[in-house]
CHARMM-style PDB file with segment names, atoms N, HN, CA, C and O in Angstrom:
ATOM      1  N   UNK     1     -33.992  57.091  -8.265  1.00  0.00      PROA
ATOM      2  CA  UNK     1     -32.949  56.314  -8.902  1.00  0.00      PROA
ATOM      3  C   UNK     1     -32.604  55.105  -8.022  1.00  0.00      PROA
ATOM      4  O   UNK     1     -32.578  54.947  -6.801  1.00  0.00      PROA
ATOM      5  N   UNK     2     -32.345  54.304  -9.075  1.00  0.00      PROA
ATOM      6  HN  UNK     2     -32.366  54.433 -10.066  1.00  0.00      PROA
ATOM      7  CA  UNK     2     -32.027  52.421  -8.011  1.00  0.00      PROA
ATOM      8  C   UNK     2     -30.605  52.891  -7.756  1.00  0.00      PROA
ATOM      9  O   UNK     2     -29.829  53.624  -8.369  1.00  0.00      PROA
ATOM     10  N   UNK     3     -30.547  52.153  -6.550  1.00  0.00      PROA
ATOM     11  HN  UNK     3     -31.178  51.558  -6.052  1.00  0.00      PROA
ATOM     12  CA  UNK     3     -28.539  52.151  -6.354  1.00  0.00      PROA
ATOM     13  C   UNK     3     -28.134  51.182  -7.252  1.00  0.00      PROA
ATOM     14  O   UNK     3     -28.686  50.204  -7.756  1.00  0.00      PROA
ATOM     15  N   UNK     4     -26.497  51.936  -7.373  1.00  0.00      PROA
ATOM     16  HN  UNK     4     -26.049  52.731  -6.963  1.00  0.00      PROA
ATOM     17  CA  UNK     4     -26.373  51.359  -8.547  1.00  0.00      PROA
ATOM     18  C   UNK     4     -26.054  49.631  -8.823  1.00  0.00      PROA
ATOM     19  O   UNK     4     -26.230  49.071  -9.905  1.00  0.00      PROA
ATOM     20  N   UNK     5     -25.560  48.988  -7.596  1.00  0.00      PROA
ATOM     21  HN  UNK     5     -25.417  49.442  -6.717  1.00  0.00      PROA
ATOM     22  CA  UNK     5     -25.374  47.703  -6.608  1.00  0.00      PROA
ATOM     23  C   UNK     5     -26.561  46.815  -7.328  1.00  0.00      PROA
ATOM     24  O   UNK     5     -26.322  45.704  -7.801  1.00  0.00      PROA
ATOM     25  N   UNK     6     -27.691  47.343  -7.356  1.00  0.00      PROA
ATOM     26  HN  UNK     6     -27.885  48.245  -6.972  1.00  0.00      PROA
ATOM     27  CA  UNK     6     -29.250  46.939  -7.463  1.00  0.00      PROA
ATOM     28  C   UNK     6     -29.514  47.064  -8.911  1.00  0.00      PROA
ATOM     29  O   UNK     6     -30.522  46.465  -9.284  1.00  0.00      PROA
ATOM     30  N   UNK     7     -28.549  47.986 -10.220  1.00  0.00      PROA
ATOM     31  HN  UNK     7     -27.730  48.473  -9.917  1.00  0.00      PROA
ATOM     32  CA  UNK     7     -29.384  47.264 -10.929  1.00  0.00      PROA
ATOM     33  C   UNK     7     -27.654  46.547 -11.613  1.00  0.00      PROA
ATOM     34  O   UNK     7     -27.674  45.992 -12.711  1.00  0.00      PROA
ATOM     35  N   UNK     8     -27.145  46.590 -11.316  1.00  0.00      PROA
ATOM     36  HN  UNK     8     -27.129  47.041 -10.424  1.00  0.00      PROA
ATOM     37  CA  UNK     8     -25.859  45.539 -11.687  1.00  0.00      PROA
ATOM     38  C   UNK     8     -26.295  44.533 -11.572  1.00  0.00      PROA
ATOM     39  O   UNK     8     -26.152  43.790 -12.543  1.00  0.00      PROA
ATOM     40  N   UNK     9     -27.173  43.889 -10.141  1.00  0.00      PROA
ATOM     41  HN  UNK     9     -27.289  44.493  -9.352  1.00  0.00      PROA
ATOM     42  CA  UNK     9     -27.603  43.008  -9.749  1.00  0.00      PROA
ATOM     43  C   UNK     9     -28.927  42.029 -10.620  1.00  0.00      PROA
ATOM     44  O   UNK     9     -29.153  40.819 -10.600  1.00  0.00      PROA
ATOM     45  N   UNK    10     -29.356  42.736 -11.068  1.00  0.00      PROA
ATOM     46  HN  UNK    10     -29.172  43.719 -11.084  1.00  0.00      PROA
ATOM     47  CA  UNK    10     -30.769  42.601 -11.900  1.00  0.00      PROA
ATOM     48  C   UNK    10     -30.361  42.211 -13.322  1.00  0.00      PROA
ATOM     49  O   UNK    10     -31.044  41.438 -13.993  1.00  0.00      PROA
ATOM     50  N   UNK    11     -29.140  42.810 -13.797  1.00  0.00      PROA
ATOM     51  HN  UNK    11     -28.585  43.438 -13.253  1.00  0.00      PROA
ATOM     52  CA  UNK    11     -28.566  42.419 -14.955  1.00  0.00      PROA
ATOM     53  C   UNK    11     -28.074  41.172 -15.464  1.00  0.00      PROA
ATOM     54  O   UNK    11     -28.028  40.755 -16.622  1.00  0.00      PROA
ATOM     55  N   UNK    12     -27.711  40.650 -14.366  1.00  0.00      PROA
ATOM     56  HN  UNK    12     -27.749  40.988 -13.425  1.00  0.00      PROA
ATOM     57  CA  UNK    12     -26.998  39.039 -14.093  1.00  0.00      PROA
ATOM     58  C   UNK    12     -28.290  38.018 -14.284  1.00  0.00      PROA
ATOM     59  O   UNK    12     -29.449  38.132 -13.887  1.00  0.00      PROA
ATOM     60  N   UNK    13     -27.792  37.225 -14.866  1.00  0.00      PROA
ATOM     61  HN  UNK    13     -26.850  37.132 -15.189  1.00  0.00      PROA
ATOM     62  CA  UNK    13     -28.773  36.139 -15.382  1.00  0.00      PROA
ATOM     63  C   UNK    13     -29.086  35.580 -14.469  1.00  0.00      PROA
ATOM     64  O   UNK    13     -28.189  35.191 -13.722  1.00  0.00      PROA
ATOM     65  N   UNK    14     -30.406  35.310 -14.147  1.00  0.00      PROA
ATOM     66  HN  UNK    14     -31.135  35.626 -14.754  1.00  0.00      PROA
ATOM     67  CA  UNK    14     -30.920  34.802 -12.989  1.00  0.00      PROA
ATOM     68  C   UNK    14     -30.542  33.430 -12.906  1.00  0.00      PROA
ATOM     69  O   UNK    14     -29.919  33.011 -13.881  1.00  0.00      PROA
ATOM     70  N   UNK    15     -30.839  32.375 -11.683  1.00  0.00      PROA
ATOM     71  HN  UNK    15     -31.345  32.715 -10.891  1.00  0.00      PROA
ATOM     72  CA  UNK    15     -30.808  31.112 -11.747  1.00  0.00      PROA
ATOM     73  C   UNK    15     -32.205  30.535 -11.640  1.00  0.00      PROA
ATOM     74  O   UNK    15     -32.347  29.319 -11.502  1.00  0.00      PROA
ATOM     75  N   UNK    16     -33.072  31.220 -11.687  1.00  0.00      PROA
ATOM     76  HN  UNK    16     -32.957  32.207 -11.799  1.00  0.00      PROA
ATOM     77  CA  UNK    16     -34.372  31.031 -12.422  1.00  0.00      PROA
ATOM     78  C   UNK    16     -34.879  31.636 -12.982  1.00  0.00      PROA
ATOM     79  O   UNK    16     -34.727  32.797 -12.603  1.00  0.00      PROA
ATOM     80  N   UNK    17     -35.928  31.478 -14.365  1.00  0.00      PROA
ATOM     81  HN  UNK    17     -36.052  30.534 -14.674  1.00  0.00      PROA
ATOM     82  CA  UNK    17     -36.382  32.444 -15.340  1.00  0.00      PROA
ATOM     83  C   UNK    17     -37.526  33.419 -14.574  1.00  0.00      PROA
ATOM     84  O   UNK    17     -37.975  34.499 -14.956  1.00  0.00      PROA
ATOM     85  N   UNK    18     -37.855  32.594 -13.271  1.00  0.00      PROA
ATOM     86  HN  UNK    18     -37.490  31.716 -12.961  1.00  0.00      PROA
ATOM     87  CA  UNK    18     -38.740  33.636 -12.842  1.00  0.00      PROA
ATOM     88  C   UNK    18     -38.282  34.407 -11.730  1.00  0.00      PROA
ATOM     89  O   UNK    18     -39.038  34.992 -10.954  1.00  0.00      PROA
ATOM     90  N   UNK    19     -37.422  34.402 -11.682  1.00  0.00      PROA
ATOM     91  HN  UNK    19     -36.809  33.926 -12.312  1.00  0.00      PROA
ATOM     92  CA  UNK    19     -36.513  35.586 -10.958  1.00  0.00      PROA
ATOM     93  C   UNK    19     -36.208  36.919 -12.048  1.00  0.00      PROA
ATOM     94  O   UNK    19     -35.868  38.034 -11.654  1.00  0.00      PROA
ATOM     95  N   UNK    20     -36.343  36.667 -13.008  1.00  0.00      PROA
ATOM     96  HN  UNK    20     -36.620  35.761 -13.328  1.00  0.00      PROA
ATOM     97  CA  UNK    20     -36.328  38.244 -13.568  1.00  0.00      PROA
ATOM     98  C   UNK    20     -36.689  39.790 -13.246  1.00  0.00      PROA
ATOM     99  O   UNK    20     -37.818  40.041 -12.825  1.00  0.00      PROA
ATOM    100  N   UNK    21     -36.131  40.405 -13.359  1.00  0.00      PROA
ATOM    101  HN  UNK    21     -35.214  40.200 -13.701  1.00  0.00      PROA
ATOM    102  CA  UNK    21     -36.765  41.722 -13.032  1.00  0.00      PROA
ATOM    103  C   UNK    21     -36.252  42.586 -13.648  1.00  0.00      PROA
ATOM    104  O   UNK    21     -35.067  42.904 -13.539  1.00  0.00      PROA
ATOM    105  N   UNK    22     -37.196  43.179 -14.510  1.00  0.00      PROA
ATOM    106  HN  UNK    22     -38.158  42.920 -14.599  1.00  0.00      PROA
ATOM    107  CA  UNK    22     -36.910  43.981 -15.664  1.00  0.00      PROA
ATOM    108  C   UNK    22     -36.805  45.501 -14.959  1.00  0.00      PROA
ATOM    109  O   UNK    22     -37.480  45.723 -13.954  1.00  0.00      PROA
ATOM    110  N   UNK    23     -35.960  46.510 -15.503  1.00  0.00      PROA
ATOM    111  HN  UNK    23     -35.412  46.330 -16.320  1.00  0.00      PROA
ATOM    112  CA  UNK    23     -36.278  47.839 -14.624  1.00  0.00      PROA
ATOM    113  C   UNK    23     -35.965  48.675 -16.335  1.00  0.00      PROA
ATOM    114  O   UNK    23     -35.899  48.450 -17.543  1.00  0.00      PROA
ATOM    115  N   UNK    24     -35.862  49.669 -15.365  1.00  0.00      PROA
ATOM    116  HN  UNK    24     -35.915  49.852 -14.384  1.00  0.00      PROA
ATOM    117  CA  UNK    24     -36.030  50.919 -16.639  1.00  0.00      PROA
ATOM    118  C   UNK    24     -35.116  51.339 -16.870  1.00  0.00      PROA
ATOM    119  O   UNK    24     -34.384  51.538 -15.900  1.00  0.00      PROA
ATOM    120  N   UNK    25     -34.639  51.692 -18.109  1.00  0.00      PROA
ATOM    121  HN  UNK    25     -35.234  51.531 -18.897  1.00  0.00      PROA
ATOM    122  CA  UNK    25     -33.061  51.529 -18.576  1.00  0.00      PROA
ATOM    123  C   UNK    25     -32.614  52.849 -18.344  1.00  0.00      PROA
ATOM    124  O   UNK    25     -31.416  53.044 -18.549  1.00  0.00      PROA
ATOM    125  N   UNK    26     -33.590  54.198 -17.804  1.00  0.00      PROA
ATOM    126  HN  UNK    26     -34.564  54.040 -17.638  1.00  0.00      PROA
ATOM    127  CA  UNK    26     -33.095  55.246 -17.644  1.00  0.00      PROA
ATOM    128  C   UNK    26     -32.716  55.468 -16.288  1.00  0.00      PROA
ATOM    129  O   UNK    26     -31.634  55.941 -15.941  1.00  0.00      PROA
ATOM    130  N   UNK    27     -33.590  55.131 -15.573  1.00  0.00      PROA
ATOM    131  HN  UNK    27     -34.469  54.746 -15.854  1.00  0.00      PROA
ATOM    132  CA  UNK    27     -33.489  55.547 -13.943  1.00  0.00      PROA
ATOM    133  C   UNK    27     -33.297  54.049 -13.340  1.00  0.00      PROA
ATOM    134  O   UNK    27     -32.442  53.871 -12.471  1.00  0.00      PROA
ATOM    135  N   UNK    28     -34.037  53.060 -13.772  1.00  0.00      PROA
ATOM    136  HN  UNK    28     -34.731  53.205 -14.477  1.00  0.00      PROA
ATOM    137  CA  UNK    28     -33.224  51.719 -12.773  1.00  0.00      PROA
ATOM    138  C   UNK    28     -34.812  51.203 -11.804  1.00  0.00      PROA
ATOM    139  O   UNK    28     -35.076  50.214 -11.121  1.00  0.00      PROA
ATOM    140  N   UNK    29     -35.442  52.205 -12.119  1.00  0.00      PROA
ATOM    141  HN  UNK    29     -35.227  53.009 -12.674  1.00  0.00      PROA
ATOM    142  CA  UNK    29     -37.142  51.706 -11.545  1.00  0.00      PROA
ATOM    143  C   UNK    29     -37.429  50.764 -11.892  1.00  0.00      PROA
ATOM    144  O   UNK    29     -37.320  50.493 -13.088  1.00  0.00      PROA
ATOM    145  N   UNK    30     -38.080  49.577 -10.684  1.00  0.00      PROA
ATOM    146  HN  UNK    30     -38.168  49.797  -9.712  1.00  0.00      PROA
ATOM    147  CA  UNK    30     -38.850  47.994 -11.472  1.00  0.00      PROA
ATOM    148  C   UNK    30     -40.226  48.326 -11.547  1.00  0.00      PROA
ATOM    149  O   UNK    30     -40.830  48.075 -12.589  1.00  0.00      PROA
ATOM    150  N   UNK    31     -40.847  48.890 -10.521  1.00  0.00      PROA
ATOM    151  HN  UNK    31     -40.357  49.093  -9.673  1.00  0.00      PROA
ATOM    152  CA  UNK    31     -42.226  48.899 -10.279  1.00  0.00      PROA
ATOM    153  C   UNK    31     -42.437  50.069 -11.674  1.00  0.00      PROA
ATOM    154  O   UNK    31     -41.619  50.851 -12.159  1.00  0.00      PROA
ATOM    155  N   UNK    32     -43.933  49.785 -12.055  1.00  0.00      PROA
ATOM    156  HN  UNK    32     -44.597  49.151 -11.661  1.00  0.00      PROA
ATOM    157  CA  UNK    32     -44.714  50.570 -13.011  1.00  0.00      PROA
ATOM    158  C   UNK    32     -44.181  50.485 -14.350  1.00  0.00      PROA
ATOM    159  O   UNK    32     -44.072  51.463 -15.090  1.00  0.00      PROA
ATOM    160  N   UNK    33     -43.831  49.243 -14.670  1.00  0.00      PROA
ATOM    161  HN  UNK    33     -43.919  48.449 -14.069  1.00  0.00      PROA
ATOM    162  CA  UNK    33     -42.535  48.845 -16.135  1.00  0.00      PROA
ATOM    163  C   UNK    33     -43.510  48.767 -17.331  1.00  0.00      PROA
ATOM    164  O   UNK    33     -44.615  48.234 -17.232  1.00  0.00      PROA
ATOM    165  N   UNK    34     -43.036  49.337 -18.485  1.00  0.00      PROA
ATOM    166  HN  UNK    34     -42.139  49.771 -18.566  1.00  0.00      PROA
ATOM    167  CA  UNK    34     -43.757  49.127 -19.103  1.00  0.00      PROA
ATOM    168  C   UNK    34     -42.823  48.355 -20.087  1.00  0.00      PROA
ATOM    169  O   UNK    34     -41.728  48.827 -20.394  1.00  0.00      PROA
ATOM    170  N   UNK    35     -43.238  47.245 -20.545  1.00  0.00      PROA
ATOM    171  HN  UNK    35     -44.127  46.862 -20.296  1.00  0.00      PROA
ATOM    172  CA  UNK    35     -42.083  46.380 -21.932  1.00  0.00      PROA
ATOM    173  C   UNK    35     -41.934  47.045 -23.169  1.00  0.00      PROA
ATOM    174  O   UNK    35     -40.943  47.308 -23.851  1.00  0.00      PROA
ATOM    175  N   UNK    36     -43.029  47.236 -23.292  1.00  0.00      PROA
ATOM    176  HN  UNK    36     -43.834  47.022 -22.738  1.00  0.00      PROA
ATOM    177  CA  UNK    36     -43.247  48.095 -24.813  1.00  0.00      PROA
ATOM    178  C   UNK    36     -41.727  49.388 -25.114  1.00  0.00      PROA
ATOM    179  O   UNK    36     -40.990  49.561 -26.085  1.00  0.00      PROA
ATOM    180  N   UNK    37     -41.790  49.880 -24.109  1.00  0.00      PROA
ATOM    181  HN  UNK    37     -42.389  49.739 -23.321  1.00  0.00      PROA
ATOM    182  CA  UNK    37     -40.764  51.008 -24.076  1.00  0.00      PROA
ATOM    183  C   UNK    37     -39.699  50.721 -23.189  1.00  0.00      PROA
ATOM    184  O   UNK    37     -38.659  51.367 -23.317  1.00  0.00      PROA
ATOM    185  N   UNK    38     -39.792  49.838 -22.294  1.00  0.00      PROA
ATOM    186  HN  UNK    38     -40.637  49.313 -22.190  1.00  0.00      PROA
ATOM    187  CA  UNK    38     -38.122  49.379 -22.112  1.00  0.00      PROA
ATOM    188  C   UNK    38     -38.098  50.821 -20.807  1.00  0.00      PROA
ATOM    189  O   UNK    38     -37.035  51.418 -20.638  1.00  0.00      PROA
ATOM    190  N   UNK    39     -39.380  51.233 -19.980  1.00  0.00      PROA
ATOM    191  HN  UNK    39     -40.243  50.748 -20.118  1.00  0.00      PROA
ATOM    192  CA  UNK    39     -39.331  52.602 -19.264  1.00  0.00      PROA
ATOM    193  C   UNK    39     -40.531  52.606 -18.047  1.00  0.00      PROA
ATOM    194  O   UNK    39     -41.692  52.400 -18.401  1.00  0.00      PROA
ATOM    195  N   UNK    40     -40.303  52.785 -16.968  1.00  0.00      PROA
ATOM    196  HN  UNK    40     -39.360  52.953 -16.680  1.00  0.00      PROA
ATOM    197  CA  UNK    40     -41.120  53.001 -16.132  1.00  0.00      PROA
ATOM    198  C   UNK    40     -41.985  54.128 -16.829  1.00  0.00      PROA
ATOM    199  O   UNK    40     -41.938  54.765 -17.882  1.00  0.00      PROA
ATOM    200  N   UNK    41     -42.927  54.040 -15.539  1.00  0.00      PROA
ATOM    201  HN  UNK    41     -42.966  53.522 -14.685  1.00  0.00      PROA
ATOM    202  CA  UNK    41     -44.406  55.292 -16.310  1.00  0.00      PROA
ATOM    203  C   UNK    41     -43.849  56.797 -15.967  1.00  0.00      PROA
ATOM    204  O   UNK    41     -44.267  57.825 -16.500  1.00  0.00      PROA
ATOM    205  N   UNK    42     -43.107  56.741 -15.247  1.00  0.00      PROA
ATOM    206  HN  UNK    42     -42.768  55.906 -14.814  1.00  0.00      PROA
ATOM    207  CA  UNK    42     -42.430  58.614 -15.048  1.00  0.00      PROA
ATOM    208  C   UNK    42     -41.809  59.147 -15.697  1.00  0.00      PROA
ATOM    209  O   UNK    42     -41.992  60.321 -16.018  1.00  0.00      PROA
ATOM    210  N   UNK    43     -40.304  57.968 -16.322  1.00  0.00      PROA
ATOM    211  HN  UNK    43     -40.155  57.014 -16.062  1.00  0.00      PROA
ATOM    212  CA  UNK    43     -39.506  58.459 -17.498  1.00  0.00      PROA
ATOM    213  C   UNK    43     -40.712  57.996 -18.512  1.00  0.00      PROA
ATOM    214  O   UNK    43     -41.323  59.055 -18.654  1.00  0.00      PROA
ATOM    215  N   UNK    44     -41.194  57.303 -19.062  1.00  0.00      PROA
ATOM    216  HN  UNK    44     -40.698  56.443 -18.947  1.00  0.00      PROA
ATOM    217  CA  UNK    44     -42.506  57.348 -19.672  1.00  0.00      PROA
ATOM    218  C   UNK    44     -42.556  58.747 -20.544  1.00  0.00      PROA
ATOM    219  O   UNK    44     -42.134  59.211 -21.602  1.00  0.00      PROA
ATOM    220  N   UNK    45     -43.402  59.133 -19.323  1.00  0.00      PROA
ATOM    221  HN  UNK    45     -43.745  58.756 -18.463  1.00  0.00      PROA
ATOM    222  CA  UNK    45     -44.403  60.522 -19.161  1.00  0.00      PROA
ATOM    223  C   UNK    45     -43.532  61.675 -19.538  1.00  0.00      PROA
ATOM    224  O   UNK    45     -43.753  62.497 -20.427  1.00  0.00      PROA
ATOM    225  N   UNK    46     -42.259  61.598 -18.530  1.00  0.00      PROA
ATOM    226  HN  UNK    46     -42.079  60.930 -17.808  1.00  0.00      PROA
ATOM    227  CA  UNK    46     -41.682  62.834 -19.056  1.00  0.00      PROA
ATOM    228  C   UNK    46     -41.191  63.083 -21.080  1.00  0.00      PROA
ATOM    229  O   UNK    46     -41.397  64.053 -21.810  1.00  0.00      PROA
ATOM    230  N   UNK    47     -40.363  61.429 -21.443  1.00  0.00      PROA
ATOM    231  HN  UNK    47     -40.196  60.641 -20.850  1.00  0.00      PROA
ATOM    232  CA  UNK    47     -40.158  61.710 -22.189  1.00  0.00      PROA
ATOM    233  C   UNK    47     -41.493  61.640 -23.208  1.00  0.00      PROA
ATOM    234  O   UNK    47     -41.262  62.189 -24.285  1.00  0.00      PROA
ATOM    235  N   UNK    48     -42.614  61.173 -23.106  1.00  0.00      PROA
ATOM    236  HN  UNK    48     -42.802  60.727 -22.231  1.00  0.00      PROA
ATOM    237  CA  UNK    48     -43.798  61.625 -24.256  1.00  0.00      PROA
ATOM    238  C   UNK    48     -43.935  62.713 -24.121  1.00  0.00      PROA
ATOM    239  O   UNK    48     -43.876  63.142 -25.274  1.00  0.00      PROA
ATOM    240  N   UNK    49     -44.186  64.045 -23.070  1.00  0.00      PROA
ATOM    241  HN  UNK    49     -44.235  63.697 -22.134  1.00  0.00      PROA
ATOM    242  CA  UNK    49     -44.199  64.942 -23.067  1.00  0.00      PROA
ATOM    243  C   UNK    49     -43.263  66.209 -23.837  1.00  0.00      PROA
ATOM    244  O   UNK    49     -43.546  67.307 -24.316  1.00  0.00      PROA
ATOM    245  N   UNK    50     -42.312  65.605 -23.711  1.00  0.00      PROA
ATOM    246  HN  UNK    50     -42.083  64.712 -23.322  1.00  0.00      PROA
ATOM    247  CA  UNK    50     -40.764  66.266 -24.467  1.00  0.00      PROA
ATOM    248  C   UNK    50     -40.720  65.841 -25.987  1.00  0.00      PROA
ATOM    249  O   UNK    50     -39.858  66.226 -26.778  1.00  0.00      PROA
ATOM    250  N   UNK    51     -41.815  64.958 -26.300  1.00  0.00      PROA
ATOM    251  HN  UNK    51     -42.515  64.646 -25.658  1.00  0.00      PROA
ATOM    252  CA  UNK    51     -41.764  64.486 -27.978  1.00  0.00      PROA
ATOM    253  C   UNK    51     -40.334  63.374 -28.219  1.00  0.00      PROA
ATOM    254  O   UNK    51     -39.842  63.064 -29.304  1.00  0.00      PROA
ATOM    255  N   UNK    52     -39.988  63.025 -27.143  1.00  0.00      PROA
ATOM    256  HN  UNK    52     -40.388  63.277 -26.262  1.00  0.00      PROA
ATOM    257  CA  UNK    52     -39.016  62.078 -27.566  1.00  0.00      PROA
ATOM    258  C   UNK    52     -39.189  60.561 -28.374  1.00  0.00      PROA
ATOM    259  O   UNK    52     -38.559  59.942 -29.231  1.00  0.00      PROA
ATOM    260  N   UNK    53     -40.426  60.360 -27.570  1.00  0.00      PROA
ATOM    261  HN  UNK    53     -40.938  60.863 -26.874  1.00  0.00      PROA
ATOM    262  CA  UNK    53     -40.865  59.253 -28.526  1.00  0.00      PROA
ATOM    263  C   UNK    53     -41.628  59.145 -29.225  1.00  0.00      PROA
ATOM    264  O   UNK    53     -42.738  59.674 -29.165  1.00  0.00      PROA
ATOM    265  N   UNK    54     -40.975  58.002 -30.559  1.00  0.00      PROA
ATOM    266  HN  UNK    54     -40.074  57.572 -30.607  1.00  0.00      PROA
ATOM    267  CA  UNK    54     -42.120  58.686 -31.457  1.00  0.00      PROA
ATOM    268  C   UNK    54     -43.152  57.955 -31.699  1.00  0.00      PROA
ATOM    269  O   UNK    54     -42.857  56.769 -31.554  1.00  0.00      PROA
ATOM    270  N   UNK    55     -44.842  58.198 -32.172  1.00  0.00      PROA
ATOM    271  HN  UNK    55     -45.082  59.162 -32.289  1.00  0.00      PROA
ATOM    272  CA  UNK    55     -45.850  58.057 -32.120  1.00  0.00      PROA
ATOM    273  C   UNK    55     -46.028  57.910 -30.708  1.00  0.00      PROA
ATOM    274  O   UNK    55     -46.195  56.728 -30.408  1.00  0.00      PROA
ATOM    275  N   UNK    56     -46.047  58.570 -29.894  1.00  0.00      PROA
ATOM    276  HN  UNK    56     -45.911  59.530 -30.138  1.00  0.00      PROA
ATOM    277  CA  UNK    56     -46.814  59.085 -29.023  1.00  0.00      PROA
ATOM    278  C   UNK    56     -47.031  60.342 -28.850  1.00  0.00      PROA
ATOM    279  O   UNK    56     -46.274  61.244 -29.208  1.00  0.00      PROA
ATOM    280  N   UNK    57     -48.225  60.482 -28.213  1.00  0.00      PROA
ATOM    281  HN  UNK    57     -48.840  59.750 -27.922  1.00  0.00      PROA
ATOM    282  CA  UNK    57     -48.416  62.257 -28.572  1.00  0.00      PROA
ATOM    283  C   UNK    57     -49.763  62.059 -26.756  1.00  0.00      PROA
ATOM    284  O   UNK    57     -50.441  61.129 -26.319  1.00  0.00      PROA
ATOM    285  N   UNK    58     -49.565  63.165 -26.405  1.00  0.00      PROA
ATOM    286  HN  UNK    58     -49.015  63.921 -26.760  1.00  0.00      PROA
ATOM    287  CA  UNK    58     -50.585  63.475 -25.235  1.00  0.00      PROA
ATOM    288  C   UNK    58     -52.429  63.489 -25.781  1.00  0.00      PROA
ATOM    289  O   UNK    58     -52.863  64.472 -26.383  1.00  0.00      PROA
ATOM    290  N   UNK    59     -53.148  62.528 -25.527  1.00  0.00      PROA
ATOM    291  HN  UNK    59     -52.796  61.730 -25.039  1.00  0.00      PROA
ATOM    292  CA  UNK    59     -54.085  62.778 -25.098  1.00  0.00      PROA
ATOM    293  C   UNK    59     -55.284  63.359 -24.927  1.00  0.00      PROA
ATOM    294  O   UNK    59     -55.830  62.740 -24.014  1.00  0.00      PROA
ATOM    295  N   UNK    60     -56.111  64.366 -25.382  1.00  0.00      PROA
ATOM    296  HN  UNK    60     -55.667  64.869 -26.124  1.00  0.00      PROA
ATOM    297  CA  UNK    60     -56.869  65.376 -24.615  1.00  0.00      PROA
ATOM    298  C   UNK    60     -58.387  65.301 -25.391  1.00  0.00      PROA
ATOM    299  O   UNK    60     -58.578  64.840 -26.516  1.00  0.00      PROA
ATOM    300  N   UNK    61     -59.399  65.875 -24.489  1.00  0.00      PROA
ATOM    301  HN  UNK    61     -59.244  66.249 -23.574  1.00  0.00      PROA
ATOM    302  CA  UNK    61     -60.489  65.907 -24.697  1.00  0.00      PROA
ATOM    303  C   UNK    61     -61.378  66.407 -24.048  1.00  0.00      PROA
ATOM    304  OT1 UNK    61     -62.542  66.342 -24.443  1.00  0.00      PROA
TER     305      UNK     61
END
């Protein structure tokens, strides 16, 4: 989990567009972001696993 200082911080409109840094709206993670889901790859994983999101499904072969 990000402290919480850090993502208050991230929330604030940058003073450049490339200062952005998107994190994950559950835990506050930047690294491993995925846009599509608005979720790092761990909350990701856990919640595809749990069926939370929908059309995704695990994998196998």
């Amino acid at each position: 989990m990000a402290k919480r200082s850090v993502v208050v911080r991230s929330e604030k409109k940058p003073k450049f567009s490339s200062r952005i840094v998107r994190r994950c709206f559950k835990c506050g993670r930047k690294k491993a972001y995925m846009r599509d889901f608005d979720l790092c790859r761990i909350c990701f994983r856990e919640m595809a696993s749990d069926g939370q999101i929908p059309g995704v499904k695990k994998s196998s072969w």
